[in-house]
DRENDO-1510 file (C-alpha; in Angstrom, 1 decimal, always signed):
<recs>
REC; n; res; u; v; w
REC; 1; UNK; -11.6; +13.0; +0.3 .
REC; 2; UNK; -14.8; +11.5; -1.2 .
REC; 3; UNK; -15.3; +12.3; -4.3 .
REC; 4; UNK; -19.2; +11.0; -4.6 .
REC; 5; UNK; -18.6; +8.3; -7.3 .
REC; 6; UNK; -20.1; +4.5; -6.7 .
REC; 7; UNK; -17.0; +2.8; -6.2 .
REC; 8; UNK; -13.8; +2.9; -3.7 .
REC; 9; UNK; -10.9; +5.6; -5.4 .
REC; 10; UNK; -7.7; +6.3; -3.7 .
REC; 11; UNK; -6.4; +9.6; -4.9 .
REC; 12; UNK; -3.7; +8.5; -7.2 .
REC; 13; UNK; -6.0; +5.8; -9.1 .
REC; 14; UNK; -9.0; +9.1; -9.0 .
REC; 15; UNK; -6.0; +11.3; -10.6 .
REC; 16; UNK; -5.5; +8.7; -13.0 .
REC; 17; UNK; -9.4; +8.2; -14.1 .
REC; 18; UNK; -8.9; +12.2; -15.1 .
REC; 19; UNK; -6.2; +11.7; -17.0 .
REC; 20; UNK; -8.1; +9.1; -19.0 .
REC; 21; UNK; -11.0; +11.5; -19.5 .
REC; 22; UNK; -8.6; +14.2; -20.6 .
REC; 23; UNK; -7.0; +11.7; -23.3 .
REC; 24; UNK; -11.0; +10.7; -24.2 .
REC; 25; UNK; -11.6; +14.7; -24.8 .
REC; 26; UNK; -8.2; +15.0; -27.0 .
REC; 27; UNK; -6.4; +17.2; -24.3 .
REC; 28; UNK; -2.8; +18.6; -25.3 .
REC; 29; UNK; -0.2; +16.6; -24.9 .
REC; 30; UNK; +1.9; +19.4; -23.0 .
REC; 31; UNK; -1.4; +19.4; -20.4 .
REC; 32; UNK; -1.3; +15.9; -20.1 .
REC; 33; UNK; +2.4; +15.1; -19.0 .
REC; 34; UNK; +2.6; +18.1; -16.9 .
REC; 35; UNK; -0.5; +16.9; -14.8 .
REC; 36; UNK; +1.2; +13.3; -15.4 .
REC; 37; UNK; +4.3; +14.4; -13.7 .
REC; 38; UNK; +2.5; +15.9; -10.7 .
REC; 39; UNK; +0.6; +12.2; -10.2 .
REC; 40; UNK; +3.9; +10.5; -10.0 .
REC; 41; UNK; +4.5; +13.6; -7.5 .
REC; 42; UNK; +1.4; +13.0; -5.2 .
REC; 43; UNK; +2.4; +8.6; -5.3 .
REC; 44; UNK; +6.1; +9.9; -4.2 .
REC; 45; UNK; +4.8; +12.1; -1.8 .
REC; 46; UNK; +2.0; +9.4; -0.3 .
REC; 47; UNK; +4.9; +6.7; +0.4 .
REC; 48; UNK; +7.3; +9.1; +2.1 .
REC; 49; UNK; +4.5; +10.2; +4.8 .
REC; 50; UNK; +3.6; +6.2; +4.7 .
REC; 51; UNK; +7.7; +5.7; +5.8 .
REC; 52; UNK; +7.4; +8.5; +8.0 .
REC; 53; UNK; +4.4; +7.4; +9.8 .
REC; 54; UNK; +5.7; +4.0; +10.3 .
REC; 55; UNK; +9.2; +5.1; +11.7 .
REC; 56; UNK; +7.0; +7.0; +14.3 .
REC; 57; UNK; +5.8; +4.1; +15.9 .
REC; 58; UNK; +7.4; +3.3; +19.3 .
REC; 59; UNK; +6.2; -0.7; +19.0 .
REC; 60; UNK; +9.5; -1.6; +17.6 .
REC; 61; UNK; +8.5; -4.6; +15.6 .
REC; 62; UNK; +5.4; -2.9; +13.9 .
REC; 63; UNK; +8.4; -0.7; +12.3 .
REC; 64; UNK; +8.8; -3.5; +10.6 .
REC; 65; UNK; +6.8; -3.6; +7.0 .
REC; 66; UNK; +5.5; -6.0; +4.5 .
REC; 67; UNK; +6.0; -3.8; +1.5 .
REC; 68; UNK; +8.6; -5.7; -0.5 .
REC; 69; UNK; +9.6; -2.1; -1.3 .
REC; 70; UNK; +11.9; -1.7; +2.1 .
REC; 71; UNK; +14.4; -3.9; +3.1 .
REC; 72; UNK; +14.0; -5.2; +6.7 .
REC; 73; UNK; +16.4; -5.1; +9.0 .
REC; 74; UNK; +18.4; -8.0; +9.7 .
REC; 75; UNK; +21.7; -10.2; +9.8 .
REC; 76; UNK; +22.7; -8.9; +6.4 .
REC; 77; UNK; +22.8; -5.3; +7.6 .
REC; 78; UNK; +26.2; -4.1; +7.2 .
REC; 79; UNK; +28.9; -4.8; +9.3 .
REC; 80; UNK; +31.4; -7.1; +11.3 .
REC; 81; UNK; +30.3; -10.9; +10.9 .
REC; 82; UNK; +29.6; -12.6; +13.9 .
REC; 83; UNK; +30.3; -15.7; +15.5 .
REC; 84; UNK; +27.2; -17.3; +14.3 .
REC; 85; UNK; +27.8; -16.1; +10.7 .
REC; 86; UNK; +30.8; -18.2; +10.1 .
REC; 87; UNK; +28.9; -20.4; +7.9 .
REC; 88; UNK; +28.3; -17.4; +5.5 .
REC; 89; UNK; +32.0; -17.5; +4.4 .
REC; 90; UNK; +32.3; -20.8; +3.7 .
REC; 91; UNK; +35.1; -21.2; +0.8 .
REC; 92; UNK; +33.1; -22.5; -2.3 .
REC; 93; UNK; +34.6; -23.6; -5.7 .
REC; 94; UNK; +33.8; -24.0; -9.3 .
REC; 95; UNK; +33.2; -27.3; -9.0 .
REC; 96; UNK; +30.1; -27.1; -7.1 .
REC; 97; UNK; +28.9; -25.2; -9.5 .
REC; 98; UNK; +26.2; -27.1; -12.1 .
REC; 99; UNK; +25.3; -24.5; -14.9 .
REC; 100; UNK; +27.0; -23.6; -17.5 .
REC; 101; UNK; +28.3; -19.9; -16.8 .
REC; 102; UNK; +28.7; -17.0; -19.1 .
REC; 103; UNK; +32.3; -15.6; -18.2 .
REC; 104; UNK; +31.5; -12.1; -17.2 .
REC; 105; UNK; +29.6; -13.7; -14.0 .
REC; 106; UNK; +31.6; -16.9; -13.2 .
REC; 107; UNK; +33.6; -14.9; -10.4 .
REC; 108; UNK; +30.6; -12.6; -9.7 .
REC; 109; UNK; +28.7; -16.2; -8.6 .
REC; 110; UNK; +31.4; -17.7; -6.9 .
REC; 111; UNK; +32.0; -14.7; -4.7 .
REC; 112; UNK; +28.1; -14.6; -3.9 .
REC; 113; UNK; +28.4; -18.3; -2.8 .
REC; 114; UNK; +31.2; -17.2; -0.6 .
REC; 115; UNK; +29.5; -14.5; +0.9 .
REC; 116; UNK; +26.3; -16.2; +1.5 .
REC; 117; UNK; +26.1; -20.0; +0.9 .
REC; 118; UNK; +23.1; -22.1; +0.4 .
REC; 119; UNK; +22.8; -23.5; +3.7 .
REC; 120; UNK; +22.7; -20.1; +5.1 .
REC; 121; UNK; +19.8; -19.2; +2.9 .
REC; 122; UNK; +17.9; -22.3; +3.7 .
REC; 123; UNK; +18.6; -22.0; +7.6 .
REC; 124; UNK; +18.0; -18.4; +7.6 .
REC; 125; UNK; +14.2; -18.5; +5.4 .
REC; 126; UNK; +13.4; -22.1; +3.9 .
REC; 127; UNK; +14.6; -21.2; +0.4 .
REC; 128; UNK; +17.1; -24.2; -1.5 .
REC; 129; UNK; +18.3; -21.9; -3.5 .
REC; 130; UNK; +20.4; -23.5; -6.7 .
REC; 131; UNK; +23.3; -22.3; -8.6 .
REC; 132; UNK; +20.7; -20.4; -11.3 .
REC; 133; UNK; +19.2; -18.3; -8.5 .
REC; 134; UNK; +22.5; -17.0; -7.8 .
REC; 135; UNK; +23.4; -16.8; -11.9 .
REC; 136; UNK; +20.0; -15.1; -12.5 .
REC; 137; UNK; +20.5; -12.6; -9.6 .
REC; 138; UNK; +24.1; -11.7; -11.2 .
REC; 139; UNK; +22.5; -11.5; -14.6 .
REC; 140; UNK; +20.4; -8.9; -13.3 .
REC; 141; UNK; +22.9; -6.2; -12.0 .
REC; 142; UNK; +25.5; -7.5; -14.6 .
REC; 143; UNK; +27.3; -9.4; -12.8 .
REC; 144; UNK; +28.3; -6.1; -10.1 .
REC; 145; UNK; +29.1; -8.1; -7.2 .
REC; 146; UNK; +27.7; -5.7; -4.5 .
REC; 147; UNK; +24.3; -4.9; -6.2 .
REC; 148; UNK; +23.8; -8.8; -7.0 .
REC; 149; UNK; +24.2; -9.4; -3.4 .
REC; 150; UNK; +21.9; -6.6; -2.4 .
REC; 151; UNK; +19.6; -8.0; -4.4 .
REC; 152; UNK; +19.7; -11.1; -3.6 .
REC; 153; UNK; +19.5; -10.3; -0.1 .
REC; 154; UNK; +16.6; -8.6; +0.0 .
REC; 155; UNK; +14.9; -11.4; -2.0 .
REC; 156; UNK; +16.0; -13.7; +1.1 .
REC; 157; UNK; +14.6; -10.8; +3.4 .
REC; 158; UNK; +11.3; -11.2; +1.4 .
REC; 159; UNK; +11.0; -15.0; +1.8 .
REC; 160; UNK; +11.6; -14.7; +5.6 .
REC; 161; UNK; +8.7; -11.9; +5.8 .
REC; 162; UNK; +6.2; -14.1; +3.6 .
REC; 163; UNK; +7.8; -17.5; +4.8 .
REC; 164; UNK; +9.0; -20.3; +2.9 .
REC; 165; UNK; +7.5; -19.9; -0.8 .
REC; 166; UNK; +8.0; -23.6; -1.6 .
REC; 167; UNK; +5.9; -24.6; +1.6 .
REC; 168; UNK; +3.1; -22.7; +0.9 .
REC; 169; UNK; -0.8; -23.9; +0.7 .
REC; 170; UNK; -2.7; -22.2; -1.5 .
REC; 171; UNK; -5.9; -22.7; -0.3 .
REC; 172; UNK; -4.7; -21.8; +3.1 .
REC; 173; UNK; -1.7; -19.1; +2.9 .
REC; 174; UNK; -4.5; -17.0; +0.2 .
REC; 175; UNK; -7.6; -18.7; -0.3 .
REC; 176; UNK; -9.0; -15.3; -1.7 .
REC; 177; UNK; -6.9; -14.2; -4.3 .
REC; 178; UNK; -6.8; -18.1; -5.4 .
REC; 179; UNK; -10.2; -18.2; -6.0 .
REC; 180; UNK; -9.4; -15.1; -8.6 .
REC; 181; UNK; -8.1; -17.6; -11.1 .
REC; 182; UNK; -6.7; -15.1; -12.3 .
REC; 183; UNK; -2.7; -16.9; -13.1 .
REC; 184; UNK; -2.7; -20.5; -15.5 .
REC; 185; UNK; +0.1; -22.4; -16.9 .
REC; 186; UNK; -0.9; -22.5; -20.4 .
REC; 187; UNK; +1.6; -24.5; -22.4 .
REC; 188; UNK; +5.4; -24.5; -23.7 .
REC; 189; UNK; +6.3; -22.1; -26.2 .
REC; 190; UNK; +9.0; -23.6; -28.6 .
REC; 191; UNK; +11.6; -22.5; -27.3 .
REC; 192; UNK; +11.3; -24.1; -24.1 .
REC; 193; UNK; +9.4; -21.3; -22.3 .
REC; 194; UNK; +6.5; -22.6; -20.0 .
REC; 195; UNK; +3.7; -19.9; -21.0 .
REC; 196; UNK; +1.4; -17.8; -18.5 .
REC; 197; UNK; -1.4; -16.5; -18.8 .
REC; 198; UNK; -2.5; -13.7; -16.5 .
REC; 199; UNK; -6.0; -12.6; -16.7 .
REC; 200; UNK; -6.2; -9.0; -15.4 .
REC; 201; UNK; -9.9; -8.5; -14.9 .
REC; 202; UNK; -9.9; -11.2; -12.3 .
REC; 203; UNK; -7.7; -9.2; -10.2 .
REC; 204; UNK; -9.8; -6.6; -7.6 .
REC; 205; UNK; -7.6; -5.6; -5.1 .
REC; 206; UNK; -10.2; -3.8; -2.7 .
REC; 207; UNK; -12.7; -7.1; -2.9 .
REC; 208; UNK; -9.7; -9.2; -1.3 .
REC; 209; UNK; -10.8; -10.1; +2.4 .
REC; 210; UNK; -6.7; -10.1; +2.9 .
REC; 211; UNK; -5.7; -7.8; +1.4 .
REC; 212; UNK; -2.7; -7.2; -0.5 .
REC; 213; UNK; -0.1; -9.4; +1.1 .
REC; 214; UNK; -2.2; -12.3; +0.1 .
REC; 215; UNK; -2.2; -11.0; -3.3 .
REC; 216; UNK; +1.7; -10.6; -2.9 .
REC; 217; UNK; +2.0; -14.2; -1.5 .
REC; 218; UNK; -0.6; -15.6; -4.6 .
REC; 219; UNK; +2.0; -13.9; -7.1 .
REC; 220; UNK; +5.2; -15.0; -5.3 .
REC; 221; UNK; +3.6; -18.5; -5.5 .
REC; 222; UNK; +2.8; -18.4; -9.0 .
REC; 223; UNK; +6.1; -17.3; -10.1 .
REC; 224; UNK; +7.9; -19.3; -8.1 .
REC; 225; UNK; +6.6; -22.4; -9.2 .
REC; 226; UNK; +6.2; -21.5; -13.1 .
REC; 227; UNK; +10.4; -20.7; -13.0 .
REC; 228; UNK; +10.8; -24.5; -11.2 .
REC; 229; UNK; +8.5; -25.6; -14.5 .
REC; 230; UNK; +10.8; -23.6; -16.6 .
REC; 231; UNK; +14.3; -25.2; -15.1 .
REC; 232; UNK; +12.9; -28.2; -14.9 .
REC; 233; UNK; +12.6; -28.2; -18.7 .
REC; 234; UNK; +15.5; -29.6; -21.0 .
REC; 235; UNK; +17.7; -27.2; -22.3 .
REC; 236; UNK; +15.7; -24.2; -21.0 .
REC; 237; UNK; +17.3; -21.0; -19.9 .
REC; 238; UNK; +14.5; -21.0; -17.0 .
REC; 239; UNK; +12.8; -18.3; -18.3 .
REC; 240; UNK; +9.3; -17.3; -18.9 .
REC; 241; UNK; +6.0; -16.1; -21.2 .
REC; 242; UNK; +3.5; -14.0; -19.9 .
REC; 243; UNK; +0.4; -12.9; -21.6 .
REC; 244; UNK; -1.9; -10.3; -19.7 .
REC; 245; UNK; -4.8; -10.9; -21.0 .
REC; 246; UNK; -7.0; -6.9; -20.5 .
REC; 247; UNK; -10.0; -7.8; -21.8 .
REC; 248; UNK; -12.8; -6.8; -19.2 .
REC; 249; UNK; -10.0; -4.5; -17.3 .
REC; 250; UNK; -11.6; -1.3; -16.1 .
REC; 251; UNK; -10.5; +1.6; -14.4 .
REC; 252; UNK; -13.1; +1.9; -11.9 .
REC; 253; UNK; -12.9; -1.9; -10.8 .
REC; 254; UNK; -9.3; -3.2; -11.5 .
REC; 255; UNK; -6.5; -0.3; -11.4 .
REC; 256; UNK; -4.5; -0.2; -8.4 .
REC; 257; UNK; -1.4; +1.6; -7.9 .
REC; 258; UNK; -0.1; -0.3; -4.8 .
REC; 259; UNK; -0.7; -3.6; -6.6 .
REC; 260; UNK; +0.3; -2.3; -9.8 .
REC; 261; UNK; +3.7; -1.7; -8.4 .
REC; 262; UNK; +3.9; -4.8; -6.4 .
REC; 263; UNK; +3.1; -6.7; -9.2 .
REC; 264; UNK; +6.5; -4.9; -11.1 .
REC; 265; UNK; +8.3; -5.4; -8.1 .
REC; 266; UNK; +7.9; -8.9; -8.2 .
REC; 267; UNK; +8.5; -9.4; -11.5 .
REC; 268; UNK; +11.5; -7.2; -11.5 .
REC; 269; UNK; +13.8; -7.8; -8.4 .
REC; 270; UNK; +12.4; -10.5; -6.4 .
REC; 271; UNK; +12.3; -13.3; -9.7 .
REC; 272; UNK; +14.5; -11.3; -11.7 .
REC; 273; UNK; +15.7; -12.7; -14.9 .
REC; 274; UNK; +12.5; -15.1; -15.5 .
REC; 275; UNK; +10.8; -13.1; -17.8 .
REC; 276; UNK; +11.4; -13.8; -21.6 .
REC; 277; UNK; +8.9; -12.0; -22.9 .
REC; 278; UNK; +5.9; -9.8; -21.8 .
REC; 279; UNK; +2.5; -9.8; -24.1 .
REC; 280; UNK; +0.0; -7.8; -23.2 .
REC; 281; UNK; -3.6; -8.0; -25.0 .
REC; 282; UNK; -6.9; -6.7; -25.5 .
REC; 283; UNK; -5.7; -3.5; -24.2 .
REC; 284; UNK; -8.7; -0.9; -23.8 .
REC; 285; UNK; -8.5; +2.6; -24.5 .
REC; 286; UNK; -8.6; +3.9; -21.0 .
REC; 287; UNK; -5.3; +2.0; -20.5 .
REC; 288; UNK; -3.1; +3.5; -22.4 .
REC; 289; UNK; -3.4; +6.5; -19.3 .
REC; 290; UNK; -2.4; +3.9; -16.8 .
REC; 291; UNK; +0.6; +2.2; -18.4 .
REC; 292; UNK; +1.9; +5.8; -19.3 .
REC; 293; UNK; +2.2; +5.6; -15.6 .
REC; 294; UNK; +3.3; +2.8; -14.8 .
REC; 295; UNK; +5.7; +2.5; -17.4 .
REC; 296; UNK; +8.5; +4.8; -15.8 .
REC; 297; UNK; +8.5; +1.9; -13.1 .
REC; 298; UNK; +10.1; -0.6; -15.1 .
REC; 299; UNK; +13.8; -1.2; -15.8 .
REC; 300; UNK; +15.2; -0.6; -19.6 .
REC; 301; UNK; +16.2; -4.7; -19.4 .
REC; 302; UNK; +11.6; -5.2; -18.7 .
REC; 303; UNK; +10.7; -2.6; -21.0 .
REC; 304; UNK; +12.2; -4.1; -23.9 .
REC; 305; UNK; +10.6; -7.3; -23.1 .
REC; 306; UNK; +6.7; -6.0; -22.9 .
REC; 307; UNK; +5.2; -5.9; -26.4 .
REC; 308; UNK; +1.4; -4.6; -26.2 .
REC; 309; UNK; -0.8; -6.2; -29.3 .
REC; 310; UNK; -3.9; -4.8; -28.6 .
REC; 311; UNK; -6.7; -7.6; -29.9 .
REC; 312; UNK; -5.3; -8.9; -32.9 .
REC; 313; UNK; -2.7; -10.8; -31.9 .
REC; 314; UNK; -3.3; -14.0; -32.8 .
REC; 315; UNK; -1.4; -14.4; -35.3 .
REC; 316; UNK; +1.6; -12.8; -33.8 .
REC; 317; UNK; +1.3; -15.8; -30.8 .
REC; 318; UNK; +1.7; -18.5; -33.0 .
REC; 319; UNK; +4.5; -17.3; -35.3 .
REC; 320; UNK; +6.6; -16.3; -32.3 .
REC; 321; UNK; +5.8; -18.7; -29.6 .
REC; 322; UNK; +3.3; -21.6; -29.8 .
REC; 323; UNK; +2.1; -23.9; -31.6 .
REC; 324; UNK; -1.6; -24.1; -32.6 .
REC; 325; UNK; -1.7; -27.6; -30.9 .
REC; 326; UNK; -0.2; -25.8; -27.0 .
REC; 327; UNK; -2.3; -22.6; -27.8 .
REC; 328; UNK; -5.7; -22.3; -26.3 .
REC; 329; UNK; -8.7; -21.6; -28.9 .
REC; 330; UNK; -9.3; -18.5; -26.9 .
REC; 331; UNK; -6.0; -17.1; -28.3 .
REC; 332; UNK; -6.0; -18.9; -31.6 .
REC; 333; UNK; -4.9; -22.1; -31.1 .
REC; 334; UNK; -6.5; -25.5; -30.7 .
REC; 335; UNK; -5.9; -26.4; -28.2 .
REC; 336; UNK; -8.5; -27.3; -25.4 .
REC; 337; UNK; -8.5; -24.7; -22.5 .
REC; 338; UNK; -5.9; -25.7; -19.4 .
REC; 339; UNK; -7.1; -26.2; -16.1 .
REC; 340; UNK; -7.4; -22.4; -13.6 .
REC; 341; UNK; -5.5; -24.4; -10.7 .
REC; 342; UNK; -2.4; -23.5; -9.1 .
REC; 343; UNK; -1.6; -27.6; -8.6 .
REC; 344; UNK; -1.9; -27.6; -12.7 .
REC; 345; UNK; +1.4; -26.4; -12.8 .
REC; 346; UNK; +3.2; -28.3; -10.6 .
REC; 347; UNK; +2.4; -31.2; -12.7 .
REC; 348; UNK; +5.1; -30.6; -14.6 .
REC; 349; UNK; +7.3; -30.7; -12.4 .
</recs>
């Protein structure tokens, strides 16, 4: 319904610019969360008549969806292995294994080898997955065998909807989003931790000519090739530091719910166990509304990893992280700024 403002809102995001106001106006807190609770209602309620308007198309492969949120249909479904699956079973031992494993996942990983081996995975959707995929995977539903698999799978499902990750060309694949600049590789924290930053305000999802898979497919790249820097590093547990850099964010221009929660999604179960630590900065007012709703979104194991600094956090950066001489002036280092490029990164590999 249009709601005669100057800009583009979907319903949830116009719900969510009222909840803002209501915070700006001091509004009880009781007031707030109920009318909080009944947005989280209305996004439930807008992806089930988005699944049910999909499962009523008769085009049988337009059932089919993008949305890293459903699992597609395919050889992993359950059931009786065929013929052609016999390479799936393949017996694998400890000795093929190349990382050092923690004990409470060394049979969950070898029985995930078993059930789907590498060769599988690279016939089935272009990915060489290593050892650490399948650790990191384990790590994630510690080490339950069938929800590290599910997991996993669908991560494979994913790769096979967007197409090989590894084979992607930026310019080509999602010239649009790249030109957001919006993701840099911005040093080594001391631990070993290649650092990200991620400015926010570069990111307007409605302004993207294609939309949000190439969004999806700009993240995907991104993270994909910032955990190869981070395991490519000596002695690194392959894991990575984001800042989200808010200044500039609005409302109005930059919140999106369906990115928003892509964006988690990504983050959470299709590179799970890459983040270290989450920074966000120069956090404006208005949103402290929209990461009250996005927050329920995140697992307990992400939560604890997001640390919001608001603008002085300079400091904080340099005792924790980086050195002044890998930080960027702009966050109170000295260092010079890093190249915006996607090819940046792979330097380092």
């Amino acid at each position: 319904m249009p709601l005669g403002l100057p800009f583009h809102l979907d319903q949830p995001s116009a719900a969510l610019l009222f909840l803002t106001f209501l915070q700006l106006v001091g509004a009880p807190s009781e007031l707030f969360n109920v009318l909080l609770a009944l947005l989280w209602i209305m996004i439930a309620l807008q992806r089930l008549n988005r699944s049910f308007s999909s499962l009523s198309r008769k085009d049988a492969p337009s059932q089919q969806t993008n949305s890293v949120y459903h699992t597609a249909q395919s050889e992993f479904d359950d059931g009786e292995p065929s013929a052609d699956d016999h390479h799936k079973s393949r017996p694998v031992t400890t000795a093929t294994l190349q990382v050092s494993l923690d004990g409470p996942y060394l049979d969950t990983v070898t029985r995930m080898l078993q059930d789907l081996s590498p060769q599988y995975i690279l016939e089935y959707c272009g990915w060489r997955v290593t050892d650490r995929d399948y650790l990191r995977f384990a790590k994630a539903r510690n080490g339950r065998l069938k929800d590290a698999l599910k997991l996993i799978k669908e991560h494979v499902e994913f790769r096979r909807t967007y197409g090989p990750i590894e084979n992607m060309r930026p310019h080509e694949d999602f010239p649009h989003a790249l030109a957001s600049k919006a993701w840099k590789f911005a040093g080594v924290t001391r631990c070993g931790h290649p650092f990200a930053v991620f400015k926010a305000k570069n990111i307007v999802p409605k302004d993207i000519h294609g939309g949000l898979t190439e969004y999806i497919k700009y993240l995907a790249y991104n993270l994909d090739s910032l955990g190869k820097t981070a395991d490519s590093i000596p002695g690194s547990d392959g894991k990575l530091v984001v800042l989200i850099d808010l200044e500039g964010w609005s409302v109005s221009r930059n919140a999106d719910m369906s990115f928003a929660r892509q964006f988690i999604r990504l983050a959470q179960d299709e590179f799970p166990e890459r983040l270290y630590a989450g920074i966000l900065v120069n956090c404006p007012f208005v949103f402290t509304a929209f990461w009250r709703v996005m927050k329920p979104c995140l697992d307990s194991q992400t939560k604890e990893k997001i640390d919001i600094l608001g603008a002085d956090f300079h400091d904080t950066l340099v005792s924790r992280f980086l050195d002044k001489e890998q930080l960027e002036a702009e966050y109170g280092g000295t260092h010079r700024p890093y190249p915006d490029t996607v090819e940046h990164t792979m330097t380092f590999l």
